[in-house]
Each structure stands twice: as structure tokens, then as C-alpha cells.
N, CA, C and O of each residue as an XYZ file, in Angstrom:
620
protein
N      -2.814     42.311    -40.789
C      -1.787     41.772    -41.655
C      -1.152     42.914    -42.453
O      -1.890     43.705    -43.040
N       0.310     43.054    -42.508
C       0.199     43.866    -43.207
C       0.832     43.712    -44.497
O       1.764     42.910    -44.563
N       0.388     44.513    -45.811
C       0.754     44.938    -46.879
C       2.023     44.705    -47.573
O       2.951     45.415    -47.184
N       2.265     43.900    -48.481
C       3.313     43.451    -49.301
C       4.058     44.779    -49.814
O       3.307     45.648    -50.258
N       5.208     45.004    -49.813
C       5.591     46.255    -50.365
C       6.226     46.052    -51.732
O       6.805     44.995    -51.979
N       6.144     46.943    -52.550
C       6.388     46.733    -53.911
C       7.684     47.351    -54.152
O       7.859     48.555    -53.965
N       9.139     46.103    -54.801
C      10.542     46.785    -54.614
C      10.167     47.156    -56.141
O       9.833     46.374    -57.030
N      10.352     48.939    -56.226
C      10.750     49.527    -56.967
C      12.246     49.627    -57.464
O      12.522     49.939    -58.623
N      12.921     49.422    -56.774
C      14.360     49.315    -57.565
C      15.393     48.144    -56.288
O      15.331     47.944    -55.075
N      16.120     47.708    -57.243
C      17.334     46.704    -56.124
C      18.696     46.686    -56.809
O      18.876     46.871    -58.012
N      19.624     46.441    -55.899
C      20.667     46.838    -55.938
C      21.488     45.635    -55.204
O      21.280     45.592    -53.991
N      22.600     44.412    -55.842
C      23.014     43.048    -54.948
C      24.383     43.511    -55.060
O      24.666     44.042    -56.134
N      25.293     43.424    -54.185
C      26.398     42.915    -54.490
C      27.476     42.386    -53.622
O      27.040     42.272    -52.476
N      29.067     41.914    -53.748
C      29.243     40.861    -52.700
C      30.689     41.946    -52.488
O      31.005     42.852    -53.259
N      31.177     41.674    -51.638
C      32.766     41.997    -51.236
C      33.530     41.328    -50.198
O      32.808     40.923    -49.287
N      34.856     41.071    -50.044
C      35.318     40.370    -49.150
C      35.107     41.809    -48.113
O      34.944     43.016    -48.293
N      35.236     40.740    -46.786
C      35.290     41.765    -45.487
C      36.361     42.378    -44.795
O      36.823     42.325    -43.655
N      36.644     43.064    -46.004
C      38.056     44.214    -45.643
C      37.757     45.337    -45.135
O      36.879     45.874    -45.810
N      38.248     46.279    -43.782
C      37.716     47.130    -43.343
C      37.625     47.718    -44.323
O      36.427     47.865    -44.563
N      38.498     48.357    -45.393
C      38.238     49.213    -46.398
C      37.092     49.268    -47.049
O      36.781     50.325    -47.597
N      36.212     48.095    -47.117
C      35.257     48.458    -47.724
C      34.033     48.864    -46.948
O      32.861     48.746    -47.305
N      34.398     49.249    -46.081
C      33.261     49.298    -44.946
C      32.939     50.587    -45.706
O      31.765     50.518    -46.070
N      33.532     51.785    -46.110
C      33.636     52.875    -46.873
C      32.515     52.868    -48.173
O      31.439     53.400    -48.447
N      33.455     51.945    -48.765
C      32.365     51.635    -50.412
C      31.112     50.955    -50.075
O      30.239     50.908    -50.941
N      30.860     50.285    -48.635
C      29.515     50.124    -48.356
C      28.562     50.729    -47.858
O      27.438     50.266    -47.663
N      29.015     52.015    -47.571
C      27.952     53.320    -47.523
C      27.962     54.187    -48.519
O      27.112     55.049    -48.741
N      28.839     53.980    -49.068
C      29.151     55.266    -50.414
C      27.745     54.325    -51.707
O      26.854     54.885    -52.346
N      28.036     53.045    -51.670
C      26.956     52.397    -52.260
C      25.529     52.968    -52.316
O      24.945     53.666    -53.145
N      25.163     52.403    -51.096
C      23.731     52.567    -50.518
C      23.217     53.788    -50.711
O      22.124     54.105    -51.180
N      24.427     54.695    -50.158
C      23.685     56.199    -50.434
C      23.202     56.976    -51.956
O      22.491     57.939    -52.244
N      24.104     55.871    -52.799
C      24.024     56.632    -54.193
C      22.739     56.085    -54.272
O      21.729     56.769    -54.439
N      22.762     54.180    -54.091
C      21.398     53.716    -54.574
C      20.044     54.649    -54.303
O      19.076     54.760    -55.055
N      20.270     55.335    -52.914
C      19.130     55.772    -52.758
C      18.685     56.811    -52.932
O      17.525     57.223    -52.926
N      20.122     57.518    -53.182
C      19.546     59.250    -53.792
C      18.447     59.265    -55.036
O      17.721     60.253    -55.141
N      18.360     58.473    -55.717
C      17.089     58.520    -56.863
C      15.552     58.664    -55.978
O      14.596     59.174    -56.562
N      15.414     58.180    -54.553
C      14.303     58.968    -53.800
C      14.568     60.030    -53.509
O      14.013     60.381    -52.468
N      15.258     60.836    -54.010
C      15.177     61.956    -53.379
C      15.519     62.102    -52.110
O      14.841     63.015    -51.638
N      16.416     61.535    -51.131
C      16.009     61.046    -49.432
C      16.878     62.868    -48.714
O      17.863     63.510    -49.079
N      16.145     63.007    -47.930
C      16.637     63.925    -47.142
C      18.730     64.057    -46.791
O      19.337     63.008    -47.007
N      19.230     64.776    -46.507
C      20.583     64.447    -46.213
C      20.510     63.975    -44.854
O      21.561     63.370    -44.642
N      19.631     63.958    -43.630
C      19.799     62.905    -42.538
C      19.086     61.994    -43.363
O      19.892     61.077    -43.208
N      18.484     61.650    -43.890
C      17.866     59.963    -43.752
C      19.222     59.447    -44.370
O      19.706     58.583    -43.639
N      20.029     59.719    -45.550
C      21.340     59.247    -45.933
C      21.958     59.073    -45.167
O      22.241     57.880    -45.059
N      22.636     60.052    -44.072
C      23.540     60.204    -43.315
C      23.139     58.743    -42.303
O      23.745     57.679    -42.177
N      22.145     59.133    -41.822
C      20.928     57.652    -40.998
C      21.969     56.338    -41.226
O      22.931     55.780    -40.699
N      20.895     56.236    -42.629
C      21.456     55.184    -43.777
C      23.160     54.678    -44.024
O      23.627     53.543    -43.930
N      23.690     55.670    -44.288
C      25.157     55.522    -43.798
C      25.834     54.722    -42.710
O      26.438     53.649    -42.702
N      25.496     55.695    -41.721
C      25.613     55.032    -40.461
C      24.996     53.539    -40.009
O      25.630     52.809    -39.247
N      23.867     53.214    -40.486
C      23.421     51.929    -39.402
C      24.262     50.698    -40.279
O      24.822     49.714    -39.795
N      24.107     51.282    -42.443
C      25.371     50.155    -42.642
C      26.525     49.875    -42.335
O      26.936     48.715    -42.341
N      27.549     51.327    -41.878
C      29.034     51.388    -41.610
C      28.674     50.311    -40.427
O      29.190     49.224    -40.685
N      28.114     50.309    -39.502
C      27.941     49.268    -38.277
C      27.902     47.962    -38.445
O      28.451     47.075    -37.791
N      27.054     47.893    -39.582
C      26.390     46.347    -40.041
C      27.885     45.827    -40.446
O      28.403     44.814    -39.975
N      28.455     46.655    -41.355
C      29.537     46.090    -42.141
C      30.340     45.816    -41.376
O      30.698     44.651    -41.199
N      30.794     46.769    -40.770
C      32.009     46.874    -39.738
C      31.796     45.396    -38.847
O      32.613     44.476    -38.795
N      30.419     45.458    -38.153
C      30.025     44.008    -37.056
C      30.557     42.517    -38.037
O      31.046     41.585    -37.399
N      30.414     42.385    -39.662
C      30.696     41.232    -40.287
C      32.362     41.356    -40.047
O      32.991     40.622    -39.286
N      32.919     42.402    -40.830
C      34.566     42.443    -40.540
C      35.258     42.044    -39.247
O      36.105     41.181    -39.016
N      34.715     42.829    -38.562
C      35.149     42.054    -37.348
C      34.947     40.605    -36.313
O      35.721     39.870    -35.700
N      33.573     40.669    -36.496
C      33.239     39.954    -35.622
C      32.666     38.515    -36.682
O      32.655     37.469    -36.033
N      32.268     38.377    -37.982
C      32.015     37.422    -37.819
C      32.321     36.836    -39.008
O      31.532     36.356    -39.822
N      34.261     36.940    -39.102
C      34.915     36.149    -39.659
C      36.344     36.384    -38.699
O      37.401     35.834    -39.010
N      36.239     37.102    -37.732
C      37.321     37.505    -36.896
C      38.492     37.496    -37.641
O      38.290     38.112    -38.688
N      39.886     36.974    -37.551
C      41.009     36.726    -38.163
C      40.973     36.208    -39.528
O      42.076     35.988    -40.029
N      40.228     36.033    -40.036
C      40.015     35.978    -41.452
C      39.292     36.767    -42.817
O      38.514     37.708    -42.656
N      39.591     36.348    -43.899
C      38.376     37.314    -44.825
C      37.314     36.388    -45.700
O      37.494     35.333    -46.308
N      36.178     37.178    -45.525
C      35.360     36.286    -45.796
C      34.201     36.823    -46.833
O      34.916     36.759    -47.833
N      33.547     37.074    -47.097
C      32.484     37.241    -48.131
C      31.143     37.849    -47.216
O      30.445     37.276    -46.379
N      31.104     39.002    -47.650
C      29.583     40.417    -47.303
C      28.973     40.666    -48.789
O      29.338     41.212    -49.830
N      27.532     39.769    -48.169
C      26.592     40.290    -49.464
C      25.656     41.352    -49.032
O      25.090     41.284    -47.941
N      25.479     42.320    -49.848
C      24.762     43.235    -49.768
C      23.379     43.041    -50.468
O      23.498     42.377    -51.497
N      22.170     43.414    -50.211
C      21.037     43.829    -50.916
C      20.474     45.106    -50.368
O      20.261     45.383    -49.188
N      20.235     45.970    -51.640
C      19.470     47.409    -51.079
C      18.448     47.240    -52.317
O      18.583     46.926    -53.500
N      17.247     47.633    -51.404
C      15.814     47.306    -52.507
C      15.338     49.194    -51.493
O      15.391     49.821    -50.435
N      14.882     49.198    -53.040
C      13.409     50.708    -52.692
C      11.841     50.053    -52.862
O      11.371     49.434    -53.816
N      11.227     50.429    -51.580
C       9.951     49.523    -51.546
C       8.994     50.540    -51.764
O       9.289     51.620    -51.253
N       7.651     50.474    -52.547
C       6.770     51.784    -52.452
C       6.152     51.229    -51.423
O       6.299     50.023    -51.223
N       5.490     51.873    -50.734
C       5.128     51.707    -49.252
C       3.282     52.008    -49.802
O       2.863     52.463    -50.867
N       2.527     51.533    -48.573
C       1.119     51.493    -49.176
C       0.719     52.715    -48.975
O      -0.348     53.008    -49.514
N       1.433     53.805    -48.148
C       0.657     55.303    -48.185
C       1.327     56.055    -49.450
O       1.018     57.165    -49.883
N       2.380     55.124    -49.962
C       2.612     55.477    -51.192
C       4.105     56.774    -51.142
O       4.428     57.633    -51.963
N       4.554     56.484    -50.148
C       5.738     56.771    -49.363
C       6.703     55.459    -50.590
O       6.376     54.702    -51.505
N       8.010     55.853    -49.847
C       9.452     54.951    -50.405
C      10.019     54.276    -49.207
O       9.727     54.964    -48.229
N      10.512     53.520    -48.957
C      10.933     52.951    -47.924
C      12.092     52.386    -48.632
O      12.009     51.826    -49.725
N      14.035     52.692    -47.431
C      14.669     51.723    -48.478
C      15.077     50.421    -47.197
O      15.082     50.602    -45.980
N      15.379     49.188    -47.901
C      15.514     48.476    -47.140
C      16.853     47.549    -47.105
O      16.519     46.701    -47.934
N      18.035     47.205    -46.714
C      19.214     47.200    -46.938
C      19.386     45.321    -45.809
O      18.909     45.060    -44.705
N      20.019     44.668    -46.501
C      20.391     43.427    -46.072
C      21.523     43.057    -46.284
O      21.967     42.870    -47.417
N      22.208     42.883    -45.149
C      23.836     42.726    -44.892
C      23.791     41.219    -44.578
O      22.958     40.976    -43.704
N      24.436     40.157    -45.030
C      24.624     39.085    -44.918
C      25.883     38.479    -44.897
O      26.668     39.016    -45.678
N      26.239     37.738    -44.398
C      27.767     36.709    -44.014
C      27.586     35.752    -43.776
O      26.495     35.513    -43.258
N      28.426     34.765    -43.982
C      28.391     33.394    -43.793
C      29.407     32.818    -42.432
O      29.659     31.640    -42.182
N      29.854     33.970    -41.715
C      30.847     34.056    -40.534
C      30.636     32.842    -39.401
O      29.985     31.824    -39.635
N      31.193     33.083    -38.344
C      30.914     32.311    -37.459
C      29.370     32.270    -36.474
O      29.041     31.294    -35.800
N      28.562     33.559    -36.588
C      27.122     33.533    -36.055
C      27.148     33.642    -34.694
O      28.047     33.364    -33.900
N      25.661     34.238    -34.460
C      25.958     34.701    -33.051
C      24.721     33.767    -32.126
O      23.495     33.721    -32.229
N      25.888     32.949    -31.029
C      25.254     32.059    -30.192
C      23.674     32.316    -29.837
O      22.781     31.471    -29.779
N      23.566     34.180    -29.544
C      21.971     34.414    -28.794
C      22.168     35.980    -29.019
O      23.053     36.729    -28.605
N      20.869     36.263    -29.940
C      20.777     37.349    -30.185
C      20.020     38.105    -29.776
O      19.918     39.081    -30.519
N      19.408     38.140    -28.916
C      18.882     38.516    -28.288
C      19.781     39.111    -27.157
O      19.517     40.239    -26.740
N      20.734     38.470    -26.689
C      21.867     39.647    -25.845
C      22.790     39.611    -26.781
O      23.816     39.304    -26.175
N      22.999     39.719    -27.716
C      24.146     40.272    -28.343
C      23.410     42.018    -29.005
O      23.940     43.111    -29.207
N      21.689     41.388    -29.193
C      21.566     43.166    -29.069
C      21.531     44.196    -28.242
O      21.523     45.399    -28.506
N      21.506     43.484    -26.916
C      21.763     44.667    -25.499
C      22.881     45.628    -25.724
O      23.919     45.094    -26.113
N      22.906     46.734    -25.591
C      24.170     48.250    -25.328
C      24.886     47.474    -24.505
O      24.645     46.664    -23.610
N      25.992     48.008    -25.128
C      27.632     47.235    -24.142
C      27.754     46.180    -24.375
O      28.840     45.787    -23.951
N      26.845     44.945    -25.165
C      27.145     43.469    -25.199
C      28.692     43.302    -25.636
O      29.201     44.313    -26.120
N      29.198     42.582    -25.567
C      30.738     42.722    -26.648
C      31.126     40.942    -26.313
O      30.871     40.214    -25.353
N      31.831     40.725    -27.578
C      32.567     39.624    -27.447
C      34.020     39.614    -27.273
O      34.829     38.686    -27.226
N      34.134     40.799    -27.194
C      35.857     41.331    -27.534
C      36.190     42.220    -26.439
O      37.011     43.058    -26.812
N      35.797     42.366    -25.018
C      36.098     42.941    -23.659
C      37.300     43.598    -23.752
O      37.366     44.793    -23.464
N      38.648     42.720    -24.265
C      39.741     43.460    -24.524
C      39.618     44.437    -25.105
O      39.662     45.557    -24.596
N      39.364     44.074    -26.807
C      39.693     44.816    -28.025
C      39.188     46.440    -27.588
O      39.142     46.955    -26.471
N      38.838     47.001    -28.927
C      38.179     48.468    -28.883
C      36.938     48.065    -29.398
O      36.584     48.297    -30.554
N      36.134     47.342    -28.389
C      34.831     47.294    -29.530
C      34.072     47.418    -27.868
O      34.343     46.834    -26.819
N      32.857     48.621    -28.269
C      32.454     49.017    -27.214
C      30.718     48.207    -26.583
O      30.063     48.192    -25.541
N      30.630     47.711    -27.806
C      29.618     46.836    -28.126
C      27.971     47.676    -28.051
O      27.104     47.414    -27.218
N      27.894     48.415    -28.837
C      27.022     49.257    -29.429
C      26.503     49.168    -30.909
O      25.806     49.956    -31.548
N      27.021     48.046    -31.231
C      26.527     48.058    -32.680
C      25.016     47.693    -33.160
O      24.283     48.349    -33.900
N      24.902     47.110    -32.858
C      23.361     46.971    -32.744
C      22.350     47.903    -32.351
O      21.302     48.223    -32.912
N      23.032     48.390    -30.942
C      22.075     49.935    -30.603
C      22.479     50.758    -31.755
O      21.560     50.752    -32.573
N      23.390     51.401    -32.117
C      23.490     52.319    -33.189
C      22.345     51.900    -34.325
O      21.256     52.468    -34.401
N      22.715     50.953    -35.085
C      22.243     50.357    -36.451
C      20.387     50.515    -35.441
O      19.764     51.112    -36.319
N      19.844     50.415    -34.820
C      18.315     50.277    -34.345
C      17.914     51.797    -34.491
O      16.914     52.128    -35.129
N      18.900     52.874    -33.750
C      19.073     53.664    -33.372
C      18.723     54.886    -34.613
O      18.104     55.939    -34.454
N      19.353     54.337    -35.890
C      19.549     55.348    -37.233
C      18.730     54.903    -38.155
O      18.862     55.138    -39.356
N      17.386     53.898    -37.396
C      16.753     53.045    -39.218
C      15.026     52.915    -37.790
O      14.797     53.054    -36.588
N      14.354     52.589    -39.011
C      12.926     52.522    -38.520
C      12.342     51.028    -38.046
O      11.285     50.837    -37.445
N      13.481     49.839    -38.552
C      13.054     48.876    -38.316
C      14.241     48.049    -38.670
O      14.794     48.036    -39.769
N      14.674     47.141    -37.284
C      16.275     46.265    -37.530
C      15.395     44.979    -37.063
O      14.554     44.752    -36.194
N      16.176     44.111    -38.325
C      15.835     42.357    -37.962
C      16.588     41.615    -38.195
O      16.931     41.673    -39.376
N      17.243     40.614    -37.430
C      18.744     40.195    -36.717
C      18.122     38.131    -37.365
O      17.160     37.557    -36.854
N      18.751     37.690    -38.169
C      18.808     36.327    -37.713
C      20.133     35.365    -38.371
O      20.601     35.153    -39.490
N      20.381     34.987    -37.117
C      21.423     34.339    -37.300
C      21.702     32.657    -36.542
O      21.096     32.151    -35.598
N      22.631     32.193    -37.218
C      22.815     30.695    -36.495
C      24.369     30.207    -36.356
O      25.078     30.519    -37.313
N      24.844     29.655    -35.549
C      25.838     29.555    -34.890
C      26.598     28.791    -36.258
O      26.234     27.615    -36.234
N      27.337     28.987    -37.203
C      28.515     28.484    -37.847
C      28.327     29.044    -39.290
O      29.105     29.026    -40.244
N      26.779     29.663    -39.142
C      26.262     29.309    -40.927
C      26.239     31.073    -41.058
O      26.470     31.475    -42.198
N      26.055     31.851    -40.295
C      26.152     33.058    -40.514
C      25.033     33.891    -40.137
O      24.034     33.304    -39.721
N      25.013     35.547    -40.227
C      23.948     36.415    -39.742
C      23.390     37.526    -40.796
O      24.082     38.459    -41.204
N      22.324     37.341    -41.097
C      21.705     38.420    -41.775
C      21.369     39.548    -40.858
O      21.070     39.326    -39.685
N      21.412     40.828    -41.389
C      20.812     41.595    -40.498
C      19.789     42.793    -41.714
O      20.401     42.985    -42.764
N      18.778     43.329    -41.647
C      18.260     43.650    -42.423
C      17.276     45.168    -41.867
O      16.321     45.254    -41.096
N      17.921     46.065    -42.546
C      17.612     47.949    -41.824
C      16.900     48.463    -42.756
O      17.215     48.674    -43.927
N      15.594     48.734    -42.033
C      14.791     49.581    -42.943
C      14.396     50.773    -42.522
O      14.035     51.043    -41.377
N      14.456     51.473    -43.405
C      14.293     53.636    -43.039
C      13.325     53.684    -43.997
O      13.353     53.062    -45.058
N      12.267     54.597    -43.533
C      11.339     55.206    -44.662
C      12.337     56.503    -44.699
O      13.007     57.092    -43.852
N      12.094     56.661    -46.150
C      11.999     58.225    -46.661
C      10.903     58.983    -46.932
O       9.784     58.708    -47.365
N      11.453     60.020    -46.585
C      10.393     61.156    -46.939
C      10.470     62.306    -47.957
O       9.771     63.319    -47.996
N      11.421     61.950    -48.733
C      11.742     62.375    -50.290
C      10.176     62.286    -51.344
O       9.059     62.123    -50.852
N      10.389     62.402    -52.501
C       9.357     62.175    -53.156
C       8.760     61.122    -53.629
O       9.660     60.442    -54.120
N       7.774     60.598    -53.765
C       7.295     59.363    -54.261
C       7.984     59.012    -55.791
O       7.959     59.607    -56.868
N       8.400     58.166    -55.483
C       9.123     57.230    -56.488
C       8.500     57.041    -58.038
O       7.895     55.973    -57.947
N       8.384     57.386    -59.013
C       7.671     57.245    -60.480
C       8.200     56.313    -61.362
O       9.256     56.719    -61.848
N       7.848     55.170    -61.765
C       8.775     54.136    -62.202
C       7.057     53.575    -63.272
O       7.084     52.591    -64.010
């Protein structure tokens, strides 16, 4: 079983799903987490798997409309006494039928568009642990966790 992690610090907040903010939703996260100390790849990491997360709500799951992205970023002390940060992207969009192939490389709902359908591989790709749940009308959480290896957290 494992170990409850203890959120040392959290961080909520909401924005409509304007590409523009796909920007202020990594510029966020990264500040939240510079107080671990985090390496400049684990940020950069971090950066990246949210620009994806965000970007996947903007597009895909309010399509032609704007809609509401809640954010949560929590710092967890981890039981070896490590930091772990853990980041939850949420929407209330249209949801994805089966997620389980919508996380396959190349999946896409948009064949036309420019969407190459990698988002999911990326966001798995830049974090230590991705967990996907979603339901068809009501919306998709997706939730990325990276340990750091910065300094232990003193609070």
C-alpha cells in the first residue's frame, strides 16, 4: 500500500480556455514550484507536459467554444522525504469517449486539423506519473506528477 503524501504547499486557480493562456499556465506552475528548488529540466519537464494538458482542454474539449480550465498544483513531501509536485488540469468539456485509445501516439480526433495527436505521449513522456479520467459530456481531469530532486522542502 502505499504512503499518503503530505501537500506541503497548493496552488488553485480557474481560466477560460483561451490559447493565450496556455502561456500563463506554465509560467504559473513553474513559479509555484521554484520554492523546491527544482532543477531547470524538471521545470522545463513541468512546463511542457502542462502546455499539452492545457492546450488538449482548448482545443479539444470545448472545441468551438470557451469554457472554464481549473488548475491545481500541490508540493507533496514524499516518504523518502524527497518533494514531488503534482499538477491537475480539469474541464468540464465535452470528454473523451475511451481513453484508453485516445492515449495511443497519433490518436487524433481532428485528422484534418494540425493536431498530430501526441498529447498524451508528450505529457507521459515529461512527468513520472500521468492519470487520465474522464466521462463523455461531464469532462476530463488529467493529473502529472514529477518528483524533484531539488532540496527537501522546510515548512
Amino acid at each position: 500500500m502505499r504512503k499518503k503524501r503530505e501537500i506541503k504547499n497548493e496552488l488553485r486557480w480557474q481560466m477560460p480556455s483561451l490559447s493565450v493562456n496556455e502561456g500563463l499556465a506554465r509560467a504559473m506552475v513553474a513559479a509555484f514550484c521554484a520554492q523546491a528548488n527544482p532543477t531547470a529540466t524538471e521545470i522545463a519537464d513541468i512546463k511542457c507536459a502542462v502546455s499539452e494538458a492545457v492546450t488538449n482542454c482548448t482545443v479539444h474539449a470545448y472545441r468551438d467554444a470557451v469554457g472554464e480550465i481549473r488548475i491545481t498544483a500541490r508540493l507533496l513531501g514524499d516518504a523518502d522525504g524527497g518533494t514531488s509536485v503534482e499538477v491537475e488540469i480539469k474541464d468540464k468539456g465535452c470528454g473523451i469517449p475511451d481513453v484508453a485509445c485516445a492515449r495511443q501516439p497519433l490518436y487524433t480526433t481532428d485528422a484534418e486539423g494540425e493536431r498530430s495527436g501526441m498529447g498524451f505521449t508528450v505529457m507521459e513522456s515529461f512527468t513520472d506519473r500521468m492519470r487520465v479520467r474522464s466521462r463523455v459530456g461531464k469532462g476530463t481531469t488529467v493529473v502529472l506528477t514529477k518528483k524533484l530532486n531539488g532540496r527537501q522542502m522546510d515548512y
